[in-house]
C-alpha positions in Angstrom: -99.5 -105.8 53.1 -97.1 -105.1 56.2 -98.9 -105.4 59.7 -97.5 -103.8 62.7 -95.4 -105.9 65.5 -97.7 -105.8 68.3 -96.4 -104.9 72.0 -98.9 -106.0 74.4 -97.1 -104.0 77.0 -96.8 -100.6 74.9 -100.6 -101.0 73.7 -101.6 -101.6 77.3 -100.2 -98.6 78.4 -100.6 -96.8 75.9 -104.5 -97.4 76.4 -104.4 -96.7 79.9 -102.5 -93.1 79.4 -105.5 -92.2 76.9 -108.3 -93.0 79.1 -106.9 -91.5 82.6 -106.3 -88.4 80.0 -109.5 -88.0 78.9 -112.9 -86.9 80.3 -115.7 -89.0 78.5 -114.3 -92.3 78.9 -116.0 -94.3 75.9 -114.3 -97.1 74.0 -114.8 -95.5 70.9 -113.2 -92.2 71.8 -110.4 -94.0 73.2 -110.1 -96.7 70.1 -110.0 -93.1 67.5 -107.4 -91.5 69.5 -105.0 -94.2 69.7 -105.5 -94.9 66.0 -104.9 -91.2 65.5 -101.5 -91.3 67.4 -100.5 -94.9 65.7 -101.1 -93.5 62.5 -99.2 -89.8 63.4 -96.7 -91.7 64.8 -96.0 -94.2 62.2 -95.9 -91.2 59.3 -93.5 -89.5 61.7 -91.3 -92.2 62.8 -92.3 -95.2 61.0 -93.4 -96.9 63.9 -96.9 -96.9 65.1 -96.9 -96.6 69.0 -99.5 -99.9 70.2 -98.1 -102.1 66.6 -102.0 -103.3 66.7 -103.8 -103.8 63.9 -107.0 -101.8 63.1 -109.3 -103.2 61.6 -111.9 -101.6 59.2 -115.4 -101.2 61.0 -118.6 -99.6 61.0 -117.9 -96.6 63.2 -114.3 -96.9 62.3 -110.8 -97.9 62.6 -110.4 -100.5 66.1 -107.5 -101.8 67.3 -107.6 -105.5 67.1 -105.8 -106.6 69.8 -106.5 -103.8 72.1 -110.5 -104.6 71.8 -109.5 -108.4 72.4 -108.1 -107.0 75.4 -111.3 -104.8 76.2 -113.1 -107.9 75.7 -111.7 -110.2 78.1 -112.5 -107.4 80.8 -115.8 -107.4 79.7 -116.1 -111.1 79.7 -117.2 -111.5 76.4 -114.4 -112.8 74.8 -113.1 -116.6 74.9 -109.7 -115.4 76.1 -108.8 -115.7 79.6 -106.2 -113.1 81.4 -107.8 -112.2 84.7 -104.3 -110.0 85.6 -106.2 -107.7 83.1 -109.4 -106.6 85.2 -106.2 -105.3 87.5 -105.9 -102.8 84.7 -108.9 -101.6 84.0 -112.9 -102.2 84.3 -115.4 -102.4 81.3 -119.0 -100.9 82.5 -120.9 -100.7 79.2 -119.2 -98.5 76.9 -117.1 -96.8 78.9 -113.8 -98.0 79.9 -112.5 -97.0 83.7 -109.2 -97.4 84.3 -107.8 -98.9 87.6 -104.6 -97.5 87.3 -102.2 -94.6 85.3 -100.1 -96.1 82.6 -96.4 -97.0 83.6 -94.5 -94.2 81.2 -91.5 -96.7 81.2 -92.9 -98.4 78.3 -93.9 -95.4 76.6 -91.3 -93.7 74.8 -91.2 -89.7 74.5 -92.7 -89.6 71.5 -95.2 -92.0 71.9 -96.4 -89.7 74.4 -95.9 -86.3 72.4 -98.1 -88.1 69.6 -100.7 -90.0 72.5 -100.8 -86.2 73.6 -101.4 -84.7 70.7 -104.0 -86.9 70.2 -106.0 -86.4 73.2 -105.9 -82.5 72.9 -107.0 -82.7 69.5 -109.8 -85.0 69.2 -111.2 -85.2 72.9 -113.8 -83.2 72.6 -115.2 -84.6 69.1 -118.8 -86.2 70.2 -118.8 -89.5 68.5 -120.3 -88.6 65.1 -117.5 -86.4 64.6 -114.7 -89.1 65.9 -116.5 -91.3 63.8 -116.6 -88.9 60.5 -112.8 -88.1 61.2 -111.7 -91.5 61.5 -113.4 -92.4 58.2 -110.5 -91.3 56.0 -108.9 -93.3 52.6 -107.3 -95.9 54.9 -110.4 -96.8 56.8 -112.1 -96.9 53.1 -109.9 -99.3 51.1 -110.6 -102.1 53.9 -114.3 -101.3 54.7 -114.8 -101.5 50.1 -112.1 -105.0 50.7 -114.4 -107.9 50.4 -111.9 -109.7 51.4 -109.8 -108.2 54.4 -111.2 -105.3 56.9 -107.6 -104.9 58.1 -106.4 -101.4 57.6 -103.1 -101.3 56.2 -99.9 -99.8 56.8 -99.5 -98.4 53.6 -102.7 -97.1 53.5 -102.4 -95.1 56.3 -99.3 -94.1 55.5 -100.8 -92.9 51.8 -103.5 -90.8 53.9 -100.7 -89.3 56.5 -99.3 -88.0 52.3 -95.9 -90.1 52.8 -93.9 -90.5 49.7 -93.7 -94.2 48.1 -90.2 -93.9 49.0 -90.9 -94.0 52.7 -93.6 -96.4 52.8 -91.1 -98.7 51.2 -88.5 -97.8 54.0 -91.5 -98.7 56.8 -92.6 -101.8 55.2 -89.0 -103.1 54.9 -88.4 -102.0 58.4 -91.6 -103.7 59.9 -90.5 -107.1 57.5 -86.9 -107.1 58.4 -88.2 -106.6 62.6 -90.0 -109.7 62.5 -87.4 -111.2 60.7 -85.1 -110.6 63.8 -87.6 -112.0 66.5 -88.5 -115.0 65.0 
């Protein structure tokens, strides 16, 4: 199973350009729409645009990482990075960002897909987002008794990518943390 090279930097703007884009503020509607632009943007360019991991839970696909980061803001987490509440604040279950997100780490079409996104699932209340985000992916980890993490080729399978191409990403992702070690 391939996992995506996480950018701290990428994910942490590409979190803040979702939730100064969207109206109702929730974690959970911000968590769905970046997995829905990771995922577009992975079958389109075989890169996803945070490289978190989601992981497999109850309302959903969450980004790993990305809710570590949410947690540290909140102070539940064991983690310390107080540069982070510079970001953004936690008030509940709403996230409110402090600032926009810096578009220089943010390439065009991470923000054509983080658009796309955000104009088509902003509006879903969160049964809906939650219903939506339930898809084959989210279902092989959630029935894994083993791992909740939502895999690469999974999503890929649900975006309707050939074998061929999932081969081509997985390679690509294998061969990319080959080079930064």
């Amino acid at each position: 199973m391939a996992t995506p090279i996480f950018d701290f930097n990428r994910a942490l703007n590409a979190l803040l350009y979702v939730a100064n884009r969207v109206e109702k503020r929730d974690i959970h509607k911000i968590f769905k729409i970046l997995y829905f632009a990771d995922m577009l943007h992975l079958s389109q360019y075989g890169r996803a645009i945070t490289g978190d991991r989601y992981i497999a839970m109850k309302y959903g696909p969450v980004p790993s990482s990305i809710y570590d980061m949410v947690k540290i803001v909140r102070g539940d987490s064991w983690y310390v990075m107080d540069d982070l509440k510079a970001f953004f604040a936690v008030n509940g279950k709403f996230l409110e960002p402090l600032r926009d997100a810096d578009i220089s780490y943010l390439s065009d079409t991470d923000i054509s897909e983080l658009d796309s996104s955000i104009d088509k699932y902003s509006a879903f209340d969160f049964g809906e987002m939650t219903r939506l985000s339930h898809g084959s992916a989210w279902q092989n980890a959630w029935d894994n008794p083993i791992v909740d993490e939502i895999s690469v080729e999974d999503i890929l399978r649900e975006c309707d990518a050939d074998e061929a191409y999932i081969n081509f990403v997985v390679e690509s992702i294998t061969a990319q943390k080959e080079l930064s070690r």
